[in-house]
N, C-alpha and C positions, 0 to 999 in steps of 0.2 A: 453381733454374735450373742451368743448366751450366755448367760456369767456362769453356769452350773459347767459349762465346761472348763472354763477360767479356773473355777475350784479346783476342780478336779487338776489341772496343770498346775497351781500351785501346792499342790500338795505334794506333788512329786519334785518340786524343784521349787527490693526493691520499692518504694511505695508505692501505690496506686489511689489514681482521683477517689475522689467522694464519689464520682456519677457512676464508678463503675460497681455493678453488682456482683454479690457472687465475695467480693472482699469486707472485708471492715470497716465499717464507715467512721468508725470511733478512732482508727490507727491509720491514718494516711503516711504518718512519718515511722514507722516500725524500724529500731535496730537492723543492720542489715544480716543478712541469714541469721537470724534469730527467732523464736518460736514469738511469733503474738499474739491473746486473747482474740478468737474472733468473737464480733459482736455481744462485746459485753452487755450486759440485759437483757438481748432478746436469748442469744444461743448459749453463752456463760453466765450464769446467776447465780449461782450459789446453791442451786437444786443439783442432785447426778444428772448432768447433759452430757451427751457423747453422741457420736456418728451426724455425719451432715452429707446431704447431696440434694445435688442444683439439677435443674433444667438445663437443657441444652442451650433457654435464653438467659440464662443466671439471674431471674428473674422470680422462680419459686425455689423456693429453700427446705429439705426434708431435715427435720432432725429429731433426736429422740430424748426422753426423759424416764428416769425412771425412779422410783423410792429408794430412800438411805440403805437399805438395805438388799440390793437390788430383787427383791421378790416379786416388782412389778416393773413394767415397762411400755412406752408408748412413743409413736408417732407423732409427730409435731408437724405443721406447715408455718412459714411465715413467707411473706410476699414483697419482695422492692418496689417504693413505690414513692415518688416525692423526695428522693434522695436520703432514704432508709428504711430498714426494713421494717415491716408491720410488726405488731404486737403475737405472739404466733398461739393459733387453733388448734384444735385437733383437726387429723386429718383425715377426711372423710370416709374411709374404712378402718382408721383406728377407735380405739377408746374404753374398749371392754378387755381383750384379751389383754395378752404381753405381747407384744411388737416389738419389732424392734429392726434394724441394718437395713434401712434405706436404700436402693441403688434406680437410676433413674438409666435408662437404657441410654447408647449413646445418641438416635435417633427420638428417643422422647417420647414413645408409643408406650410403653411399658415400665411399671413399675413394681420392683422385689422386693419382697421384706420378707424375714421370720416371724412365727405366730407358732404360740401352742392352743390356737383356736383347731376346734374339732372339726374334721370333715363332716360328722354329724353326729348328733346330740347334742349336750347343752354341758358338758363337763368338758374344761381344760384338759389337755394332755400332757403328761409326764415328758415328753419331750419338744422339740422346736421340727416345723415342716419349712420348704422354701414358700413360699407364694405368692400372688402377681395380679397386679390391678392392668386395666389397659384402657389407654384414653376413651373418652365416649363425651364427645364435647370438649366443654370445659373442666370439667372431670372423670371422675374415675369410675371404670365399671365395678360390680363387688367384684369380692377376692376370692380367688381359686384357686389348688394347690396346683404347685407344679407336677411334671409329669410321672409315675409312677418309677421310672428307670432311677430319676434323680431322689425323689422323697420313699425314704424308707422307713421303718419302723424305729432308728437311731435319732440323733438330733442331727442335722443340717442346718448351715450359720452361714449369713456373709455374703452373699449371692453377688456377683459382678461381672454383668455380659460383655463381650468385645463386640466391635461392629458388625462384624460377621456371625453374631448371633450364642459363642461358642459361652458357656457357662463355666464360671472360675467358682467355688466354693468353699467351706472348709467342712469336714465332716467327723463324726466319731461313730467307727467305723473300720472291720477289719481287712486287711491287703496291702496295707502301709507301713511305715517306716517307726511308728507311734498309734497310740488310740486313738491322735488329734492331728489328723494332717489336710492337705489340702489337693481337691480334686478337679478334673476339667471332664466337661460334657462338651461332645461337639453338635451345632445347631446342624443336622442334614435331613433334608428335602420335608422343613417345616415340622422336625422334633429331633427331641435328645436322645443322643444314644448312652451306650452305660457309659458313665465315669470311669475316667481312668486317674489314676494316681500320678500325681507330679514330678516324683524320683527323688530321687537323693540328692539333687541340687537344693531342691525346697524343703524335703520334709526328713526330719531327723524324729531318734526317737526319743526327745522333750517333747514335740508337742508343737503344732504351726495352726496358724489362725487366721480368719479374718483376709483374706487378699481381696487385694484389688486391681482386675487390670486394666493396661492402659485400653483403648479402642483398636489401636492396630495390633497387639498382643505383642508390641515392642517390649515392656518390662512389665515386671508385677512388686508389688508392694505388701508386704503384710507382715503380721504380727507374731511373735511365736516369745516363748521364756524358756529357761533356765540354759542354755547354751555361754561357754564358754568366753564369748566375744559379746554376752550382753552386760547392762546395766544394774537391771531393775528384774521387776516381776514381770514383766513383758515389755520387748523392744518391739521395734517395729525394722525390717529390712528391705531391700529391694532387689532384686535379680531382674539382668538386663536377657533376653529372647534373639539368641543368632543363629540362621542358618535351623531353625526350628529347635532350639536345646537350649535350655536355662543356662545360664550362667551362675556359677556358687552364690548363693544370696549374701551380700555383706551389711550391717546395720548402717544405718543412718548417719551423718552426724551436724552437725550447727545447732547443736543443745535439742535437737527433736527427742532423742532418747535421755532418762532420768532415773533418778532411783527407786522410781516409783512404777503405775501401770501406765506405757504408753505403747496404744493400741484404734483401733477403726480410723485405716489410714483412707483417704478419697482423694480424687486432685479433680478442679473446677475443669469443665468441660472446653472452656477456650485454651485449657494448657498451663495454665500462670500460675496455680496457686495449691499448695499442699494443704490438706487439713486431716490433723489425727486430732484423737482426745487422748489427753493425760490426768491422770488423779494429784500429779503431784502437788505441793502446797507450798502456798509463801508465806505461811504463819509464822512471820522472826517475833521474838521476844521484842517485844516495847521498850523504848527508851526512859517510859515514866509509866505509872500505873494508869492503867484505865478506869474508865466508866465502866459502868454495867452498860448502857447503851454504845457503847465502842464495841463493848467484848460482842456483843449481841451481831453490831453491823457488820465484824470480822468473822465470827463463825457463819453470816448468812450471807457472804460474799465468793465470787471467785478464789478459786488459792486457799479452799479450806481443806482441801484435801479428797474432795469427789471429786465428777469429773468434770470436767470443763475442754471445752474446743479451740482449738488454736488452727493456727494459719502460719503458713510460711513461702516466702516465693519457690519455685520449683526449681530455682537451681538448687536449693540446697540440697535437692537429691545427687545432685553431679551427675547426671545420666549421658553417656557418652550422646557424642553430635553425630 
């Protein structure tokens, strides 16, 4: 999502093998339900990393990167290959604008992200549109916005289709519950129709963010701050989909939520594996004074307080059987 909406809401408030991808090749033995660095060096560096999403064969990896300051943002690819992941590219319709929220459709044909690239001209836009690459080979055709119904003149963030085509967002935007809530398009006879707002189970007036849903539109995941039952500057929650009606969102817990931003929740396409970014940091005070060359490899490491990607097995959502 956009960090300019972030602003704006703060200101009002198991192991698994080596061979499998899509996981940590660096953490086969992770604490159990506890949060772990994914792929330290490739996806957590010590750069602002956040949002990750795979293929359908956990095989390509989307993730984004953006400057200290978040005023810039981009696309990432890195590939499984040799029993870890590649060193990561840009990815082939990023690299100029600000990009950013990765979502890989659950069929694999399509691919969403946000851009304030212009529909035309050569000047950025003051806001974020949805928009979508679609396979063409072994890559990706150019990028085109989504449908007029969904992108409007506000910022739009977060894009995440269910199998049946239907589009989860967040938007800001008024008809809701807050300036920042979060909306559904349903996919009928090959386009969107308008958005409808999620209700009062999901969107309060702090401010909701970021969802993700599942493919069968069993539960949804997302990010939202200042509410009474969080942590931090943005937790992350989940509401479980019965009988077609949300369930009260309740937050996370097995340390996925912190006192810091944790936020762009995803989960791996075979089911198994959580992955949010949090900002928070493990900078504990030293036992004995450092080096300059210490201090230097701790500020340019994971756990300095940007963001970084984490992983966790998916039971720690608890999600009813």
């Amino acid at each position: 999502m956009t960090r300019p909406s972030l602003a704006r809401l703060l200101l009002v408030v198991t192991a698994v093998t080596l061979a499998t991808p899509g996981r940590d090749s660096s953490a086969q033995n992770p604490p159990a339900l506890r949060p772990t660095l994914f792929g330290e060096g490739v996806f957590s560096t010590g750069a602002y990393d956040f949002f990750v999403a795979l293929t359908p064969d956990q095989k390509t990896a989307y993730f984004c990167r953006a400057s200290a300051d978040f005023g810039y943002w981009t696309i990432l690819e890195s590939r499984w290959s040799g029993g870890k992941w590649s060193a990561p590219m840009m990815a082939s319709f990023s690299g100029r604008w600000s990009d950013a929220d990765p979502h890989v459709t659950p069929d694999g044909s399509r691919l969403l992200f946000i851009s304030n690239r212009p529909t035309s001209g050569d000047s950025a836009r003051a806001t974020c549109d949805l928009w979508m690459v679609e396979r063409a080979g072994a890559g990706w055709s150019a990028p085109r916005p989504l449908a007029p119904e969904v992108c409007t003149d506000v910022t739009e963030w977060s894009p995440s289709v269910a199998a049946n085509g239907n589009l989860y967002f967040g938007a800001t935007r008024e008809g809701g519950k807050g300036r920042d809530d979060l909306w559904m398009s349903r996919w009928v006879d090959g386009r969107y129709t308008a958005p409808v707002n999620l209700g009062d189970s999901i969107n309060t007036r702090f401010g909701e963010l970021e969802p993700w849903v599942a493919p069968d539109e069993s539960y949804l995941i997302f990010s939202a701050g200042g509410r009474a039952d969080g942590m931090g500057a943005l937790d992350l929650y989940v509401s479980v989909r019965r009988d077609g009606v949300w369930s009260s969102a309740r937050p996370l817990g097995h340390g996925i939520n912190s006192a810091a931003w944790d936020f762009n929740p995803s989960v791996s396409p075979d089911g198994r594996s959580f992955y949010f970014t949090s900002s928070r940091a493990s900078f504990d005070p030293p036992a004995s004074p450092m080096s300059y060359e210490q201090l230097t490899r701790r500020l340019q490491s994971p756990g300095n307080g940007l963001g970084d990607i984490y992983w966790i097995p998916i039971e720690a959502l608890e999600l009813p059987r």
